[in-house]
Wavefront OBJ file of the C-alpha trace (Angstrom):
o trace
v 28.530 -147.709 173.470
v 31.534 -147.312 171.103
v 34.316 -150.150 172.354
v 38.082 -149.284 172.547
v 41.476 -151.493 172.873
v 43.170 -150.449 176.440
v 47.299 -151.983 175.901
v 48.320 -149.506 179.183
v 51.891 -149.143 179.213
v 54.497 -152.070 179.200
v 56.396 -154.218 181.709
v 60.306 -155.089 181.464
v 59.931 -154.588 177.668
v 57.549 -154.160 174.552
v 54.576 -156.559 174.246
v 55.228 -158.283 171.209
v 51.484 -158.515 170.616
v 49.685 -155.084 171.247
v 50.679 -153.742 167.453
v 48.961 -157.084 166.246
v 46.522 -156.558 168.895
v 45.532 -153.116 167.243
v 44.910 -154.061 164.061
v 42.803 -157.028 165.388
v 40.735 -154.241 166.773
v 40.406 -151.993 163.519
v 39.562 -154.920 161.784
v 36.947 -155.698 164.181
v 35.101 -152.545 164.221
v 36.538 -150.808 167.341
v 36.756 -147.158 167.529
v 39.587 -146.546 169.584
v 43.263 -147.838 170.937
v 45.076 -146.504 174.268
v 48.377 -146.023 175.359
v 49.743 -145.151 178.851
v 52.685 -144.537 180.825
v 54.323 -144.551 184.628
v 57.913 -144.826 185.068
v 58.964 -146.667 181.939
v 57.746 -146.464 178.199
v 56.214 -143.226 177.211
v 52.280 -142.997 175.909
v 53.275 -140.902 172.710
v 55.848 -143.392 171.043
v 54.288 -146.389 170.940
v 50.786 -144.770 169.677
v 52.814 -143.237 166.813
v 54.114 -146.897 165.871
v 50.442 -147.991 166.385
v 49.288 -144.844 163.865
v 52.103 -145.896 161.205
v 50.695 -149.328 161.227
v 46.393 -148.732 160.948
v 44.131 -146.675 158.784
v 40.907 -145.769 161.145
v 40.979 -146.522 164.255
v 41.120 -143.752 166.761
v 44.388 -143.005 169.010
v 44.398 -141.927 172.816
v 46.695 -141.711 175.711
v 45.070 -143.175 178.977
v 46.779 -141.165 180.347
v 49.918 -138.984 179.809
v 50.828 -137.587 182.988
v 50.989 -134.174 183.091
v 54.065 -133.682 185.378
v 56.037 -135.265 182.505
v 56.071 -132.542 180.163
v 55.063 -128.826 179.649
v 51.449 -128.063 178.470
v 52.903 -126.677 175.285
v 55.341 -129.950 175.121
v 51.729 -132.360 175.502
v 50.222 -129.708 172.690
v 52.818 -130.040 170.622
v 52.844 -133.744 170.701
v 48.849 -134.252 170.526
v 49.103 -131.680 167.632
v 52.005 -133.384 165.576
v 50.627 -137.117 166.091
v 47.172 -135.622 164.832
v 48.452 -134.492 161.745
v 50.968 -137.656 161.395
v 47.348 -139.411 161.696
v 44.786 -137.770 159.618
v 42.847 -136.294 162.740
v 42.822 -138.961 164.761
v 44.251 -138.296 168.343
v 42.760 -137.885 171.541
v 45.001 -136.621 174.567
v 43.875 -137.983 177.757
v 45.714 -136.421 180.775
v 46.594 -137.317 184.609
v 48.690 -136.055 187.291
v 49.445 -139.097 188.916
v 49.841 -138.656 192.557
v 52.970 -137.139 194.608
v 55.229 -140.123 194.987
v 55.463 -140.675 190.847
v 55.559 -136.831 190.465
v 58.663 -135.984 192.814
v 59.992 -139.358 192.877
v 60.345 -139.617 189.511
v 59.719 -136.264 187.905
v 61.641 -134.544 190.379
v 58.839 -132.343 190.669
v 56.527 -130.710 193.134
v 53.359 -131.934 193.644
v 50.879 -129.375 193.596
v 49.233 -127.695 196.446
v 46.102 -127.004 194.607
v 45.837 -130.417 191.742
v 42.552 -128.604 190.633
v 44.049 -125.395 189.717
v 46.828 -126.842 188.049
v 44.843 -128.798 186.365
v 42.791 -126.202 184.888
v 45.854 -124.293 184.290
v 46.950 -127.286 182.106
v 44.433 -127.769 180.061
v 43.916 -123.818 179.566
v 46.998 -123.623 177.826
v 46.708 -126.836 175.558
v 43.296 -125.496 174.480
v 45.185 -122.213 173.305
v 48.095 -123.776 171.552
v 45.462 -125.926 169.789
v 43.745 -123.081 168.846
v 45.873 -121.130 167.446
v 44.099 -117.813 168.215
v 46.843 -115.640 169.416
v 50.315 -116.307 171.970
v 49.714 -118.649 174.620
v 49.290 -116.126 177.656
v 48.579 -117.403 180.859
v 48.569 -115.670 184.478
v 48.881 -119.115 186.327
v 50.027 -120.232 189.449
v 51.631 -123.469 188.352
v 51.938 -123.016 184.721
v 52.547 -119.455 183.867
v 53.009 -118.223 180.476
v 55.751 -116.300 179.664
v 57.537 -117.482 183.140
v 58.431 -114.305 185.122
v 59.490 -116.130 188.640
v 62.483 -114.499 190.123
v 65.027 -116.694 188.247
v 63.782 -115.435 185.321
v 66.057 -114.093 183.077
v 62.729 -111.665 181.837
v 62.489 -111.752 177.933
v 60.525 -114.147 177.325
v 57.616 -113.468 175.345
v 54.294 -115.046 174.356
v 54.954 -116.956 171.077
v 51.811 -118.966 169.061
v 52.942 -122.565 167.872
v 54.740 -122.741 164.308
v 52.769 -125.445 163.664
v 48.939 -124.600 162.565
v 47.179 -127.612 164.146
v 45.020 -129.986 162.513
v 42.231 -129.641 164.830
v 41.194 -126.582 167.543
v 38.769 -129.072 168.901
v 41.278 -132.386 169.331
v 39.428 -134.031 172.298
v 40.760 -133.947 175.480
v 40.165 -136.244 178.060
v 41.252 -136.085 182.271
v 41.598 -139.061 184.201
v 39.974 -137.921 187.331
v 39.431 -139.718 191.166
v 38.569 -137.052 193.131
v 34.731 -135.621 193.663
v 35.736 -132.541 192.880
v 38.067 -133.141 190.125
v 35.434 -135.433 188.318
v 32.962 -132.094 188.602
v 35.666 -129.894 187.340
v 36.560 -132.341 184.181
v 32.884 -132.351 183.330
v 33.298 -128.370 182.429
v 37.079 -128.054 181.289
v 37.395 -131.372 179.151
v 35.867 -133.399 176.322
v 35.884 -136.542 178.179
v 36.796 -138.601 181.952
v 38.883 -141.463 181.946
v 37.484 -143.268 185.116
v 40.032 -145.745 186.740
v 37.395 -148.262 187.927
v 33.836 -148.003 187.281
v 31.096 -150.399 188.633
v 28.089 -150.262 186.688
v 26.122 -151.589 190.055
v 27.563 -148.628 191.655
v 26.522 -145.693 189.365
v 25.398 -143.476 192.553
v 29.322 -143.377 193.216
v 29.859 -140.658 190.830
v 25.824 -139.477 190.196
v 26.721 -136.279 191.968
v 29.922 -135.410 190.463
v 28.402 -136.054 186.379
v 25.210 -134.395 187.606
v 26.005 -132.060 184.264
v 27.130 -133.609 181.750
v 27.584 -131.845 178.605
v 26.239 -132.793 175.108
v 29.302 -135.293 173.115
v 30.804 -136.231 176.773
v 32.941 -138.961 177.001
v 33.049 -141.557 179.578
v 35.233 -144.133 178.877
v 36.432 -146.450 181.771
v 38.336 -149.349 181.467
v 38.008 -152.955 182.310
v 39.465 -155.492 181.456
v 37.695 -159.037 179.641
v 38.452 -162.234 178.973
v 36.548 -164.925 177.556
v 37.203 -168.348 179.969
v 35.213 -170.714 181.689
v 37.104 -170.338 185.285
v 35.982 -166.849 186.434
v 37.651 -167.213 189.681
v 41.206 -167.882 187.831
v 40.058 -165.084 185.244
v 39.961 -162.946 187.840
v 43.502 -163.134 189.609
v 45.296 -160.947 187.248
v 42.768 -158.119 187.690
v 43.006 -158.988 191.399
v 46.631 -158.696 190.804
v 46.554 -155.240 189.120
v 44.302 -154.218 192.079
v 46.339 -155.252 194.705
v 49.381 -153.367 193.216
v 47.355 -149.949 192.616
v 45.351 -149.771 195.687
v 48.700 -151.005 197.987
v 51.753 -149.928 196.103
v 50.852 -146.690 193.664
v 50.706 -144.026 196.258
v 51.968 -143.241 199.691
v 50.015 -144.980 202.903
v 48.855 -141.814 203.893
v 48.068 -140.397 200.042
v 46.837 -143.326 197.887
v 44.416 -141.885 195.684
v 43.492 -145.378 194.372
v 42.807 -146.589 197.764
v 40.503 -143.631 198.086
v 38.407 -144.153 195.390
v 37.786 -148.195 196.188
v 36.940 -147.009 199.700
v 34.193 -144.569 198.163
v 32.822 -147.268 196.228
v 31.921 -149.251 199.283
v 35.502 -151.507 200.194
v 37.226 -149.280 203.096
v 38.294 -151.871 205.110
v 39.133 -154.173 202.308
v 40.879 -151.321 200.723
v 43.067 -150.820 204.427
v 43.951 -154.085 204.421
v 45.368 -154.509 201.014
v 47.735 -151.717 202.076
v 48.360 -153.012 204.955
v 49.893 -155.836 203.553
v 51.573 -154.643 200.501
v 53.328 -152.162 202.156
v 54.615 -154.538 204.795
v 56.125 -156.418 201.755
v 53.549 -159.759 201.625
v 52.739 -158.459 198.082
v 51.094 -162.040 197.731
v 48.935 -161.610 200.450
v 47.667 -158.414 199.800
v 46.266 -160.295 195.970
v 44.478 -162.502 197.642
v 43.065 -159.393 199.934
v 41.323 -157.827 196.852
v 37.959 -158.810 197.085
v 36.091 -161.246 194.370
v 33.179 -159.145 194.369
v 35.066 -155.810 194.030
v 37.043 -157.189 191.087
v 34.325 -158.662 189.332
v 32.569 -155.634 189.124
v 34.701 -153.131 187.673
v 35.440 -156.414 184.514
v 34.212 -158.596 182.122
v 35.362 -161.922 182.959
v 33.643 -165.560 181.879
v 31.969 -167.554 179.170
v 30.639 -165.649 176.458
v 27.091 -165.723 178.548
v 27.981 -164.348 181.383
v 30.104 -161.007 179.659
v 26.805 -160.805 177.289
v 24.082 -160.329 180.673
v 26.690 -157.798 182.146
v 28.015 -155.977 179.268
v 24.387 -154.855 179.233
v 24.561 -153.205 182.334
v 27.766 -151.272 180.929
v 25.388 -149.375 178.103
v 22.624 -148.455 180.616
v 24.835 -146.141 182.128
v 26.206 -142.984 181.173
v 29.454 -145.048 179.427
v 29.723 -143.799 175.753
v 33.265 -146.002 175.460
v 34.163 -149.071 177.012
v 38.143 -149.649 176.639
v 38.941 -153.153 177.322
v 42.375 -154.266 178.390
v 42.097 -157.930 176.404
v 45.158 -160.351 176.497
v 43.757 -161.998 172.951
v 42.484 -162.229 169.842
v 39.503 -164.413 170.570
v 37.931 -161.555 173.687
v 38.213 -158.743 171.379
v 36.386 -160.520 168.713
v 33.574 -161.835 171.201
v 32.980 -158.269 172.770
v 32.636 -156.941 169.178
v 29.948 -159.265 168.340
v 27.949 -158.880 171.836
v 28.191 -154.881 171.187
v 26.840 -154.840 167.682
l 1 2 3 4 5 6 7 8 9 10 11 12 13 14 15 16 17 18 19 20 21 22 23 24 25 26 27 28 29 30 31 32 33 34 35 36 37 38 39 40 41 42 43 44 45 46 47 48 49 50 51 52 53 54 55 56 57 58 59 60 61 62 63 64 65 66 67 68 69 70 71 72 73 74 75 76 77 78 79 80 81 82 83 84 85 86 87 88 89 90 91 92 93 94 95 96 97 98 99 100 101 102 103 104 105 106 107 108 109 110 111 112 113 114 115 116 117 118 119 120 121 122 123 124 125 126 127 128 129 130 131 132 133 134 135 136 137 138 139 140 141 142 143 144 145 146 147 148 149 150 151 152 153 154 155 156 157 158 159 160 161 162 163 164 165 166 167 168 169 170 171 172 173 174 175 176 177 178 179 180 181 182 183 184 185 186 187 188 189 190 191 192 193 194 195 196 197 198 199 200 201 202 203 204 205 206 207 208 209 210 211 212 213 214 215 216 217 218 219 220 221 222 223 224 225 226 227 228 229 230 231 232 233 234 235 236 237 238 239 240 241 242 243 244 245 246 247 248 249 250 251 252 253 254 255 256 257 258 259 260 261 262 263 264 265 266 267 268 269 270 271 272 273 274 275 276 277 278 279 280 281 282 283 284 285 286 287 288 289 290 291 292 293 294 295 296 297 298 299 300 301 302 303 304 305 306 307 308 309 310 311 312 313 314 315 316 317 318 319 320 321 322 323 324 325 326 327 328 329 330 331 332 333 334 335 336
């Protein structure tokens, strides 16, 4: 199980720390660093300062929303951060759900998130390969656009650019059933928001075929301390945000998925209260249990006996969300 840094995106303003942060983590041995992005930074900036600054280590998003930009904008910026990197990027994808997409993006949400999907990742797998112009007959993403605003002479163009790499891996973060079946055949890799390694069955049906190289690569995040109760709040914290504030109380794909994994009512209850503005409440709502599962939190003992039970799943990549030095090195020597 290959080990990756997880920085996410950032708060009021840059983390001082993640560029030192990723170098920690080359130095150490780990394979990977992460970027993401919501309503603030971007995922593609901040990986390019991250690429200026290291040698090896590899360089994903986690995730890039899709509603952001244009497949062809997302190709062109996996392909020109490849080559900026010596073949190191890997674009991992999201749509985010409808409040971000048309609050923010000023964008529908789609009717069909499978199809557009697909259509997504259809035309980033052309533009990467170069093989002719980008043609697609889509619903959501067609290529050349011929809607009835058209102006009609558009045409199907190849990039300028030859990329570094037809096969750039390409990763979807994926909730849904159905959407974690469909990533299985159209992508490299699944970005899994919270994964319980006691509650493999979860997703058993949905990774029933697996392909030969797939990556699974959830995050969690670890810290080495002797208080796992207080080492837990600020995962309890992140919970209580995503499962009662990212998404609508009626379409809260976050709350779905920790109601799947065995926490409905705790899951109703955390939205409850966040969305009735007791934000503080709703923290303390997130169950121990549920939060201690899905990280690696406690003495060095305690991460080594579950870190164990990460590898005998079907995880090829652990990325850990660390806030120091001291975790990352400790993971790296209980995964050697």
């Amino acid at each position: 199980m290959r080990l990756g840094l997880a920085l996410g995106y950032w708060g009021r303003g840059p983390d001082p720390g993640h560029l030192a942060l990723a170098r920690q983590a080359e130095r150490l041995g780990y394979d990977s660093v992460w970027t993401a992005e919501a309503w603030g930074s971007d995922a593609f900036t901040p990986l390019t300062w991250i690429a200026a600054h290291t040698s090896r280590i590899r360089l994903g998003t986690a995730v890039a929303q899709m509603a952001a930009r244009t497949p062809t904008a997302t190709a062109m910026h996996a392909l020109t951060l490849d080559h900026l990197s010596g073949g190191r990027m890997m674009l991992g994808l999201g749509l985010s759900g409808p409040q971000v997409v048309e609050g923010w993006y000023g964008r529908p949400f789609p009717a069909s998130p499978l199809t557009a999907t697909r259509e997504y990742v259809d035309v980033i797998r052309q533009v990467l390969r170069r093989e002719a112009p980008v043609e697609v007959d889509g619903r959501f993403h067609p290529l050349p656009y011929r809607g009835a605003d058209a102006v009609g002479i558009g045409k199907p163009l190849k990039p300028i650019t030859h990329p570094l790499r037809a096969d750039l891996p390409l990763l979807l973060g994926a909730e849904g059933p159905k959407n974690i079946e469909q990533t299985t055949r159209i992508a490299d890799g699944w970005l899994p928001l919270y994964w319980s390694p006691m509650r493999t069955d979860v997703y058993a049906a949905s990774l029933a075929a697996l392909p030969a190289g797939f990556m699974v690569a959830p995050m969690a995040r670890a810290q080495v301390c002797d208080d796992v109760a207080e080492g837990l709040l600020p995962v309890k914290a992140m919970l209580g945000f995503y499962i009662g504030g990212m998404g609508h109380a009626a379409r809260n794909f976050h709350a779905g998925l920790m109601a799947r994994m065995g926490f409905e009512a705790e899951a109703h209850r955390i939205q409850e209260l966040f969305l009735a503005g007791r934000k503080e409440e709703a923290v303390r709502a997130v169950p121990d249990a549920f939060a201690d599962e899905i990280s690696l939190i406690g003495p060095r003992e305690r991460i080594a006996e579950r870190l164990d039970l990460w590898r005998k799943g079907p995880v090829t990549d652990l990325l850990i969300t660390a806030p120091d030095p001291h975790t990352l090195r400790v993971l790296a020597d209980l995964n050697c």
